[in-house]
N, C-alpha and C positions, 0 to 999 in steps of 0.2 A: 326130641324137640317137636313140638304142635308147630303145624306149618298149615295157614287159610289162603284162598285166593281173594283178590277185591280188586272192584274198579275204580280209580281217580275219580273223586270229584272234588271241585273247586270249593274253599272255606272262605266264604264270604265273610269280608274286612268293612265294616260297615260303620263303627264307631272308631271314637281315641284308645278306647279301651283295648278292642281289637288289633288297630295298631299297633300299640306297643305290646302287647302279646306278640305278632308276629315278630316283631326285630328282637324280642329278647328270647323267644319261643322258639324258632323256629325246623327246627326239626323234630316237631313232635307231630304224631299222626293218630288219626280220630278215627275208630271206631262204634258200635254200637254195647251196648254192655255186654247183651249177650254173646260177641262175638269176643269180645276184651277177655269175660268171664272161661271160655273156651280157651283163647292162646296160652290165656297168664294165669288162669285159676284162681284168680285174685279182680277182686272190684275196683282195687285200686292200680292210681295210674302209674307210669313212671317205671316200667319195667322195660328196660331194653331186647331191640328186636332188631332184625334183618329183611332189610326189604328187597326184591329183586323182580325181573320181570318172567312175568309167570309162561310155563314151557307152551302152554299153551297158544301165548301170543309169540313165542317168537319165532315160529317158521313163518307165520304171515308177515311182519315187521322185518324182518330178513331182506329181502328183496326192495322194500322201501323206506327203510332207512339206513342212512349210512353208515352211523354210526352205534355203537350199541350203551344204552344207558348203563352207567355204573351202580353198581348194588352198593348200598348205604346201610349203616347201622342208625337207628333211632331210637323214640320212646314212644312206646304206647299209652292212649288215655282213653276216657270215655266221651266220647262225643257230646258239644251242649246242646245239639239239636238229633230230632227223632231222624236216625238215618235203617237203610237197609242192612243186613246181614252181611249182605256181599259188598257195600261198598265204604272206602276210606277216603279220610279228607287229609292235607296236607297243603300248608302253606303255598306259594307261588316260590317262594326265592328256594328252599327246598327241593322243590318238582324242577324247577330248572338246573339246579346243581346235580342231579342225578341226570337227567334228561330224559325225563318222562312228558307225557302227554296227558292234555286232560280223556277220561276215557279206557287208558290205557289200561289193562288187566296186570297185576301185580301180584307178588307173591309175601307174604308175609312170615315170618318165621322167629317162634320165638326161643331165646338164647340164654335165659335161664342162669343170665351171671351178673354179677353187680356192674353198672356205670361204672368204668375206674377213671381215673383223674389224669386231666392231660397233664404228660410230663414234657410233652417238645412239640410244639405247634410251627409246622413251616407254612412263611407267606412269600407267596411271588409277588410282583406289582404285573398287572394287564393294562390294555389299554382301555380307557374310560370310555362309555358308551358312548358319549356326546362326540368322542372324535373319532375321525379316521383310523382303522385299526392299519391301517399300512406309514401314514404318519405319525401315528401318538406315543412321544416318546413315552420308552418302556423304563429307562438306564437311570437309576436314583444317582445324585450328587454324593457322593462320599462324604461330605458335613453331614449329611441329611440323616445317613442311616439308622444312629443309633436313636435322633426323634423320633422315625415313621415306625421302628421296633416299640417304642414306651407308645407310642400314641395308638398301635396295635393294637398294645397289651392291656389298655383301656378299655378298648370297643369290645376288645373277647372278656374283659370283666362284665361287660353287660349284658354277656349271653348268657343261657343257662348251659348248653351243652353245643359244644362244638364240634366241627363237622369238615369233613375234607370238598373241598367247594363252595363251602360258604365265603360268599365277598363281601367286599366294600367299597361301592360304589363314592367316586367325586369325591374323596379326603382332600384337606388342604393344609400343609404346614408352610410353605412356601414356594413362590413358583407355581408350575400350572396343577391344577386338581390330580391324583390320581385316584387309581384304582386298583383292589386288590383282591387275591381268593388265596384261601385255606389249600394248599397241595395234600397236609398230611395233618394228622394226628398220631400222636406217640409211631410217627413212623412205617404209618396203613394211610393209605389213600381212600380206605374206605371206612376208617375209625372213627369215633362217634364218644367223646368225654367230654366229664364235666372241668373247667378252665380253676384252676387254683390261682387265688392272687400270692403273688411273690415263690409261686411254685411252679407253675408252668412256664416252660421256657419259650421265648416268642423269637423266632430267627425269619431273616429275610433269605430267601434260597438265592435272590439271584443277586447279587453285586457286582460290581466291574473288577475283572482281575486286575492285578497290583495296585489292589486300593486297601486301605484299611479299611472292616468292618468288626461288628460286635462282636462274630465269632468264626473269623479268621475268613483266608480265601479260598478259593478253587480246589487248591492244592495241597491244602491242609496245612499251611503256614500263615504266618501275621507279620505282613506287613508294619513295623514298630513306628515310623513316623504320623506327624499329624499330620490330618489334612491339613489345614495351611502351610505346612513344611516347620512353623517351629519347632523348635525345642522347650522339653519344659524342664531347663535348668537357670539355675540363678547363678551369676556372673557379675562382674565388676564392685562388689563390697569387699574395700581393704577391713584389715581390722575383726576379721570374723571367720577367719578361713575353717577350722575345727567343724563352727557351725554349718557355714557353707556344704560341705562335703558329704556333713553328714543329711542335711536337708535332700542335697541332689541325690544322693541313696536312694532316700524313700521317694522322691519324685520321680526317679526312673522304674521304680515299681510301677506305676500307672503309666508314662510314656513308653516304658522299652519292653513290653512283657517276655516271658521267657517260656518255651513251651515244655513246660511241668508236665511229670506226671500227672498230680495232681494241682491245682492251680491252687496259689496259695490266697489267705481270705482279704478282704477288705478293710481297710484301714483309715478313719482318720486322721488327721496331723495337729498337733498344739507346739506351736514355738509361745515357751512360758520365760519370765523373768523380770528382773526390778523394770521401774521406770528408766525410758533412754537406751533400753540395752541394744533396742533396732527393731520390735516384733514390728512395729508398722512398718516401717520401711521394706522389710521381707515382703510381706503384703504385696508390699506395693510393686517391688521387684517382679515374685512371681507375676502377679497379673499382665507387669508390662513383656515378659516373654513372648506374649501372643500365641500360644498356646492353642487355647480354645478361650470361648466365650466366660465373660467374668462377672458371678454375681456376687455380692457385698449383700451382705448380714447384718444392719447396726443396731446397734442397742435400744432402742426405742422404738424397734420394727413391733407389729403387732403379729398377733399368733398368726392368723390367717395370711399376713403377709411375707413370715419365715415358709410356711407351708407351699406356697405356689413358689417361691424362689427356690428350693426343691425339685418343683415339679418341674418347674423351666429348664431348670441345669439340667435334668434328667434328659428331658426334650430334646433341647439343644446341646447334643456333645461333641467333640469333646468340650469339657467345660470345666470352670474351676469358683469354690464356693469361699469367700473369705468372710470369715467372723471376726470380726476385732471386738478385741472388750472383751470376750465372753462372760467374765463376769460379774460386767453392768447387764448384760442378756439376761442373765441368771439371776440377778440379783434378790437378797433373800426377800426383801421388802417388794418386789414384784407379786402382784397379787393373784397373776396368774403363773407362777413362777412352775407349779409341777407339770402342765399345760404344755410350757414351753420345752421343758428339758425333756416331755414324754414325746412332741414332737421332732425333738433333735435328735429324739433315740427311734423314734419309727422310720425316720426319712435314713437316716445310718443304714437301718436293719434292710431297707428298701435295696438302698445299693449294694449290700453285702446278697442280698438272698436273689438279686441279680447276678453276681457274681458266680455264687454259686450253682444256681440254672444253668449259667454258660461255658461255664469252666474257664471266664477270660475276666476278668476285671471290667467294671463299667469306667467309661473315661471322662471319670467324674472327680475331679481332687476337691477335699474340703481340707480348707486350714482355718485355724483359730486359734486364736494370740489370748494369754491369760500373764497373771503373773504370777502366781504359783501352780504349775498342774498340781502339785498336793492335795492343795486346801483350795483351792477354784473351782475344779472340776468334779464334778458329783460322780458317784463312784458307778450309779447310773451309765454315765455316757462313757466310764472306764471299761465296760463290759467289752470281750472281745468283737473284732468286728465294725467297732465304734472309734473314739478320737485314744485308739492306743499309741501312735507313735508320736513319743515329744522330742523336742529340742529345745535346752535348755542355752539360752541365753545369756554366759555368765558377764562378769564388770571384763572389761578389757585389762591383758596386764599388758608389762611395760611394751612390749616389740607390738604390741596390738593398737596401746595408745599411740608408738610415734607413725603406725602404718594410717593410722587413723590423722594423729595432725599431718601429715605428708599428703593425705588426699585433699584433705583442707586448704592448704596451701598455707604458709605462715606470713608470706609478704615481705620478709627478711629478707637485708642484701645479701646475693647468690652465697659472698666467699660465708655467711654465718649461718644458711640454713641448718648445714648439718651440723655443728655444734649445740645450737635452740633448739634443735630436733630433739638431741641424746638429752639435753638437760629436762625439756619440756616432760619430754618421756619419764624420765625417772620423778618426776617432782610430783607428778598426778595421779595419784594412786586413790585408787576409788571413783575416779571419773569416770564415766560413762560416755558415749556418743554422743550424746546430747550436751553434756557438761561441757566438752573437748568445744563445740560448735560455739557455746554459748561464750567460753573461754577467748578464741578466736576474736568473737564478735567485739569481745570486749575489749582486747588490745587496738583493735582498729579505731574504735572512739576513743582510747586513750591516744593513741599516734595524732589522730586527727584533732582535737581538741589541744596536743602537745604545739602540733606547727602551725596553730591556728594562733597560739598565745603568742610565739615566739616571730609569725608575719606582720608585717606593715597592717596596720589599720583592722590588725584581729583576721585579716581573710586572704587568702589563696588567689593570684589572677589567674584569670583562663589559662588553658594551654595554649592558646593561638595567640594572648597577650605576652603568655610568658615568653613562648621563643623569640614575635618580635623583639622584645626588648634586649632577650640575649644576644639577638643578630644584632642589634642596633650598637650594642656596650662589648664587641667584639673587638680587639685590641689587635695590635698591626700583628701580631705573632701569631694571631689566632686563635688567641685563649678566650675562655668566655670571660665577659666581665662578672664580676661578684661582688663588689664595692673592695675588692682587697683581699676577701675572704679566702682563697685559695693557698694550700698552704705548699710547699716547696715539692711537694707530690703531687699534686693539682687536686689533693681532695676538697671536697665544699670544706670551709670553716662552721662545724656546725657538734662544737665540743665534743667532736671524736665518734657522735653517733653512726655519720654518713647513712643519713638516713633519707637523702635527696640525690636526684637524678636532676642533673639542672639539662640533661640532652634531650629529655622527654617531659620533665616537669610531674616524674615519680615522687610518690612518699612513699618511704617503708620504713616497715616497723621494727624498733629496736626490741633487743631483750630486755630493756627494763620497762617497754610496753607490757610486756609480758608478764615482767614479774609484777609489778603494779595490778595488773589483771587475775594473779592466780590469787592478792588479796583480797579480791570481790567477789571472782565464782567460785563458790565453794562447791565441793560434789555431792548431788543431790541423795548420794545413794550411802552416806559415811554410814548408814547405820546398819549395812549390808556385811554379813558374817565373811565374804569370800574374799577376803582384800590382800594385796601383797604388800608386803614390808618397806621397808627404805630401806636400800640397798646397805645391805653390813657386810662383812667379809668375816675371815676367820685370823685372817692378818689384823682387823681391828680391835679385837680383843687381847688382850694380853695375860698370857701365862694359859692359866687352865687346860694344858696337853691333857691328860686323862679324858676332861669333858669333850675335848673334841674328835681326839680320837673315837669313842661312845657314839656320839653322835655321826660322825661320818659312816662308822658300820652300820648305825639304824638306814642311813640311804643304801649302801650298798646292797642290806638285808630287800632292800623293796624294790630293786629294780634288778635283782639276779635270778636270773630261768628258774623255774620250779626246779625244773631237771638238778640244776645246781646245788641250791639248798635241800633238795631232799638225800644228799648223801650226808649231809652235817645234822639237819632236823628233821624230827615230824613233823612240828610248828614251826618256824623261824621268829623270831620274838620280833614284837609290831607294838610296843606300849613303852613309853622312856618316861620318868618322872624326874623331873630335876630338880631338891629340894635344895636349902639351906640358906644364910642371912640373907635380909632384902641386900641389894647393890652389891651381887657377886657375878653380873652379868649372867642371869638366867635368860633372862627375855632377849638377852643379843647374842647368848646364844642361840635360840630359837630361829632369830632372825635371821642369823647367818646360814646355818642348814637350809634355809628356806631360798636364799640366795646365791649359797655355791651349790649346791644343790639340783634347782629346777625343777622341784615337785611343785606342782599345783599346791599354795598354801591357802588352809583356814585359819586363821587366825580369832579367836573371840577371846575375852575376859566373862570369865565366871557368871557375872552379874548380868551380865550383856543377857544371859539366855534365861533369867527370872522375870518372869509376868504374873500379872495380879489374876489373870484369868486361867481360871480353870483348864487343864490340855497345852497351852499354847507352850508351858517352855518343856513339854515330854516333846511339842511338836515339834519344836525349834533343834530340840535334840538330834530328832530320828531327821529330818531335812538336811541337819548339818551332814550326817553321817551318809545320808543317800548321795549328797554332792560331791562330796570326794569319793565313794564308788563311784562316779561315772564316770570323774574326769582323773583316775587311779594310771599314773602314779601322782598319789599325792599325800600332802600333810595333815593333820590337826591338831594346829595347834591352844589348847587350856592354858591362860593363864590364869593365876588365882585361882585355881579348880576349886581351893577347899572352899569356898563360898558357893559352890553348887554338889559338892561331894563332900559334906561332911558326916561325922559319924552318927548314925542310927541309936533312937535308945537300947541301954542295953548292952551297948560297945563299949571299951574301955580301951584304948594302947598302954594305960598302966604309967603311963610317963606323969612326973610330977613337973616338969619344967614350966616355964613360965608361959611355954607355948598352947597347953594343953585347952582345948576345946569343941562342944560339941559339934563346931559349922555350922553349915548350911543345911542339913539336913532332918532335922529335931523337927519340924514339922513334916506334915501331912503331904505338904506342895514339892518339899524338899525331897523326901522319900521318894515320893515320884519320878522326878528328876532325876535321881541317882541309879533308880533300879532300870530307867530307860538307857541309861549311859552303860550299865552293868551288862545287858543286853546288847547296845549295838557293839560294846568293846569286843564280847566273848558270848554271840547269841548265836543263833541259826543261819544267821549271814554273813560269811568269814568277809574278812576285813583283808579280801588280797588286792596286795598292793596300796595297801592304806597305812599310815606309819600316824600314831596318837600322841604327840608329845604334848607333856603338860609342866606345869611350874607351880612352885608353892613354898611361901615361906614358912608354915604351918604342915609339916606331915603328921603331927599328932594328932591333928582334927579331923582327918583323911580318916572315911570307912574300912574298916580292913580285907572289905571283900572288893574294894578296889584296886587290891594290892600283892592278891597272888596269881600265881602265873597263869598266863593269858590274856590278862590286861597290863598291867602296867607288870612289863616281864623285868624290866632292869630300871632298879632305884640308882639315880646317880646323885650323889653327893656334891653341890657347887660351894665350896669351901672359900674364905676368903684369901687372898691370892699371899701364896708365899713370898719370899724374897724377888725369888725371881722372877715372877707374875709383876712384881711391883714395878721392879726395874724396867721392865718393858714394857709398864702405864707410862713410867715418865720418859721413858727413850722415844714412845710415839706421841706424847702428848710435845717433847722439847722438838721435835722433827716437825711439828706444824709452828711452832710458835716463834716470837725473839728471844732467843737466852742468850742470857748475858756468859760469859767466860768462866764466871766462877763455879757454875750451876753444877752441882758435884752429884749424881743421879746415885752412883753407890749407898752415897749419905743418907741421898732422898729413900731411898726403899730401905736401910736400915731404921729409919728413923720413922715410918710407916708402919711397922706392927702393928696385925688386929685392926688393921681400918678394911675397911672394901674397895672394890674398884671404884664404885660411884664417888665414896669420901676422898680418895686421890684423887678423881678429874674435878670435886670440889675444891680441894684443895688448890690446884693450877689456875682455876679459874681465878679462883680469889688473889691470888699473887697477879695475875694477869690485870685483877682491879688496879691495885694496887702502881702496878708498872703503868697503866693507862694515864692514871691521876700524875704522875711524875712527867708525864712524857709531854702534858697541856702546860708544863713551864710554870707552876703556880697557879693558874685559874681557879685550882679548885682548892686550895692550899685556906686554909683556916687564918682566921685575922689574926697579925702579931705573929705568923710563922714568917721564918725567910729561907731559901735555896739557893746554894751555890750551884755553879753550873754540873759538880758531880751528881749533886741531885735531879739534876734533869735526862740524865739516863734512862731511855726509853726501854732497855732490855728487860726481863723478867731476871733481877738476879738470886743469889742464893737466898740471901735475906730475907723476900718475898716471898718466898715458899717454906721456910724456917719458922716467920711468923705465922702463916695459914695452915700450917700443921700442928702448931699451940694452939693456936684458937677453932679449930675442927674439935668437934666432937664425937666420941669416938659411939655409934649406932652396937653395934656388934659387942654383945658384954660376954664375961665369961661363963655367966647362968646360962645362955642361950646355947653355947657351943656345949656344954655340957648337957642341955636336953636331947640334942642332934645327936649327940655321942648314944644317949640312953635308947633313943626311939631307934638309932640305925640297930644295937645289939639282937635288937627282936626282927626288925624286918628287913634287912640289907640280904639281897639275894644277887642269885648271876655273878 
């Protein structure tokens, strides 16, 4: 290593230009060429060296100074003006970070290795020149830290090479000015690199013990609270608990860190789903945690405006970034639209490559509300790192709906909340949060609109008129006066609603406010694949033991330990098909599994998932199939499949029956369609814990490669109901109804052959006509007819169902049961 001696002298600052050379410059030192050409062997600049004070001066310097200047690594260049051989120039803020003199003899020495790149830059804060160094507080605010770190990490971006003692004089983020110096580089006090942006890590050395900072305390622990003392979990939303739980998960990822081995990376968050399901309201929850500081993203923000809300939250943390909409943000017809999402992904990549510098997470949350993560979010900002963690937002089902009207409050007298509750619950399926509110709202103008027709003069008096009057019309006994109305219980006279409080001058709302209400709001979301059934049972169906037995071991197959079923299977069979005439209760069987049960069900019809657009019903497919993965154990339930799974050219089942045809699938769109269904039934992503029930009165039309094992593993056969089956259509159908004495139910199911369930409950119905029209006593009686009082027998009797059993017509021929017979010989399996 060449080693020169040289004396300081002063590099006159004399223009802007100079200037800012020095602040961006400043630990570079000026030689002559010929002395640069000697060190470095090279003309050019920019070769690192070591400076120190030469042996020569320091036995005189010894004695008068106290202190001994620290030797520094720099760069060498060639000087813009004619200097001497022996002497070098160097900055003022430089010469003072080492502590040197002007004059002073120095030793030069060159090190003949590349600049490397700072990986870990430590800043103290000092006190600022301007004050008192025995007053000037030194001790940052614990908000403060992780700003004065990012606003750091700025000013050493606009250095070229950094330096142990370089400061920063009078900064100001809030509160009084400080001031700071460089202690180290990569872990040398007398190191000398060039500052990478999103690579070099910028740490504050000094922090107040048990405080939180960006990377940890004293003690080599992390203090997990914020400074403000909140917490950043979401609390008090009935109706969402699933979601809840799993939200505060990943929000304790950022509040509660854990000291990993290695620190795990940065993350995103999108709560995605229909309209109403609550993404804003989440929003709105976490923000009001009080957390840390809360910026908002909205859809109409311009570039440069998302870009500094970034930089803020960064500034100021901890902090929390909410995007709603994202994508109206995003939107395709945005004209700077690649602009915005390349921003979303740089600002991401920012916190993430902070992350990974410090080995702790920046205490930064970003959330963003979409309604599909699928098809919303660009596969861009799916990159790890970035908006990976979702939560799906599904429709509320029943115990969700009534947690959800119970927050609401329904305004119902005390003794019927909870009856309105359980009804209201089960009656609204497909509602959403929003609907439920909307719903509410709308009983109320019904109630009030109710007692507003049935008051004096169309209105309501005060409450302070109302009770006068009651004290006034108070009877020696002490009952309120009512004009009469009180009946022998002392309820208000108000046809049985008791929907008034005459003690306070309450109105509350009846259930047929209610029901009059679920006429109007309808749910915004009916066209939403995830919906639960109306409650069916296995008691409501009649006969069919084989189908139900089938089906109950499909639930048992999907909810029994792995451990379990792998002494019985390699696979456990997860695919059910229930074929055979329409109206043998397929669909209520479906419904009822889904209901004694308790799997999370999907329910769609065939057609439901065909679109005119190119992608969308392969999308609609792979969606359905990703939903019940998440929320496994669950159902799918097909009906009509053969209208999106029918058979491919080419295909034959060979059957001649009347059934025979090609589906849904003879086109190009259809094809599609089927081979994505082919995939998620039996692809690369096992379906555990996912049970595929589908229905069809059409298995001829059915692709054949829909139909061996692995997808649909057991074909069941729903036959139209035996003797016995029948008989206990009509033993539940006469247990709701009036039957009359004669009503001989043995008869009835002999006399039923070859009908289906559906043509029997047709059938009751129609005798039920029948018994209606007798029971009006002639109203409805044909001119020129007359009745005797036997005829006015409101029962349902034999006659009435004797008749609507002639006149049914029988759906179910023998051609058809004979194609079922031919298609089952080929493919009846299990």
């Amino acid at each position: 290593m060449k080693s020169l001696e040289f004396r300081i002298r002063k590099l006159h600052v004399t223009n802007d230009t100079d200037k800012r050379l020095q602040k961006r410059q400043p630990s570079r030192l000026y030689v002559n060429e010929e002395a640069l050409l000697e060190l470095t062997g090279s003309r050019d600049g920019g070769s690192l060296v070591y400076v120190e004070r030469a042996s020569s001066a320091s036995a005189s310097a010894s004695a008068s100074t106290p202190t001994t200047p620290t030797p520094r690594e720099a760069t060498l260049w060639k000087a813009p003006e004619k200097l001497d051989k022996t002497v070098t120039q160097m900055y003022d803020a430089f010469r003072d970070a080492c502590g040197y003199k002007l004059g002073e003899q120095v030793r030069i020495t060159s090190l003949k290795a590349p600049l490397p790149d700072a990986e870990e830059v430590v800043i103290e804060p000092v006190p600022s020149p301007a004050q008192d160094d025995k007053s000037a507080p030194t001790a940052l605010a614990p908000e403060d830290l992780a700003g004065w770190e990012y606003m750091l990490a700025g000013r050493l971006s606009q250095i070229e090479h950094v330096y142990a003692g370089l400061a920063f004089k009078n900064l100001f983020l809030r509160g009084p000015e400080r001031s700071f110096v460089v202690t180290s580089v990569n872990g040398r006090n007398t190191g000398n690199a060039k500052y990478v942006d999103r690579k070099t890590a910028v740490k504050l050395a000094t922090t107040p013990l048990g405080t939180w900072s960006s990377h940890g305390d004293n003690n080599g622990t992390t203090n997990t609270t914020s400074p403000t003392g909140k917490k950043l979990q979401v609390t008090g939303i009935r109706g969402l608990d699933p979601q809840i739980r799993q939200l505060n998960q990943i929000l304790s990822y950022f509040s509660t860190p854990l000291p990993f081995h290695k620190q795990l990376s940065y993350r995103g968050i999108v709560l995605h789903g229909g309209h109403g399901t609550g993404k804003t309201m989440l929003l709105n929850h976490i923000a009001a945690t009080g957390w840390g500081t809360v910026f908002r993203i909205q859809y109409k923000d311009k570039l440069t405006e998302i870009q500094e809300t970034f930089q803020r939250a960064t500034l100021q943390q901890p902090s929390i970034v909410l995007v709603d909409q994202l994508e109206r943000l995003i939107d395709k017809d945005r004209s700077n639209r690649a602009a915005v999402i390349l921003a979303l992904c740089e600002a991401l990549d920012a916190l993430a490559a902070d992350a990974a510098a410090k080995g702790v997470l920046p205490r930064v949350v970003v959330v963003a509300t979409c309604l599909d993560y699928t098809v919303d979010v660009p596969e861009d900002l799916k990159e790890p790192r970035r908006l990976t963690s979702e939560v799906y937002l599904s429709l509320p089902d029943a115990s969700g709906r009534r947690e959800i009207l119970a927050a609401l409050g329904l305004g119902v007298v005390p003794e019927q909340e909870e009856e309105v509750l359980r009804d209201l619950s089960e009656r609204t399926h497909a509602y959403n949060g929003k609907d439920l509110c909307r719903l509410v709202d709308e009983a109320d103008l019904i109630a009030h609109a109710r007692v507003l027709t049935i008051s004096p003069e169309g209105a309501l008096p005060s409450n302070d008129t109302a009770s006068s009057d009651n004290n006034d019309r108070e009877d020696k006994d002490g009952n309120n006066g009512n004009n009469g109305n009180n009946d022998n219980n002392g309820n208000n006279g108000n046809n049985g609603n008791n929907d008034t409080d005459n003690s306070n001058n309450k109105i509350y709302r009846t259930p047929s406010d209610y029901h009059s209400a679920l006429r109007l709001i309808r749910p915004s979301a009916m066209h939403d694949i995830n919906l639960k059934p109306p409650p069916i049972h296995w008691s409501d169906i009649g006969g069919q033991e084989r189908v139900k037995l089938s089906l109950r071991r499909a639930v048992r197959l999907s909810t029994e330990p792995p451990e379990t079923l792998a002494r019985y299977f390699d696979r456990p069979p997860k695919g059910f098909l229930l074929y055979g005439p329409p109206g043998c209760s397929k669909t209520m069987a479906a419904q009822a599994m889904a209901t004694e049960s308790g799997l999370n069900f999907f329910a769609v019809k065939g057609a439901e998932l065909l679109n005119m657009y190119v992608g969308e019903s392969e999308r609609a497919v792979r969606r359905l199939f990703q939903r019940a993965r998440e929320v496994s154990p669950s159902m799918i339930f097909f009906d009509e499949i053969d209208s999106i799974a029918g058979q491919r050219s080419g295909f034959s089942s060979g059957s001649s029956g009347p059934n025979r045809s090609t589906g849904g699938s003879s086109t190009g769109g259809g094809i599609n369609v089927l081979t994505t269904l082919l995939n998620e039934m039996d692809g690369f992503e096992a379906l555990h814990g996912v049970v595929v029930l589908a229905a069809t009165n059409r298995p001829q039309a059915l692709d054949p490669a829909l139909l061996r094992p692995g997808r649909f593993d057991e074909l069941i056969y729903v036959s139209p109901p035996d003797t016995a089956a029948r008989r206990a259509i009509f033993a539940q159908v006469a247990s709701r109804r009036l039957m009359h004495a004669d009503v001989d139910i043995d008869r009835l199911a002999g006399a039923t052959e070859g009908f289906s369930g559906a043509e029997i409950k047709g059938i009751c119905a129609a005798a039920g006509v029948v018994a209606y029209d007798r029971s009006l006593g002639g109203l409805l009686t044909q001119e020129g007819e007359t009745e005797g009082e036997e005829d006015r027998e409101p029962a349902i009797r034999m006659g009435d169902l004797e008749r609507a059993i002639g006149n049914q017509k029988r759906q179910i021929t023998p051609e058809m049961l004979r194609g079922f017979e031919e298609w089952e010989k080929q493919f009846r399996k299990f």
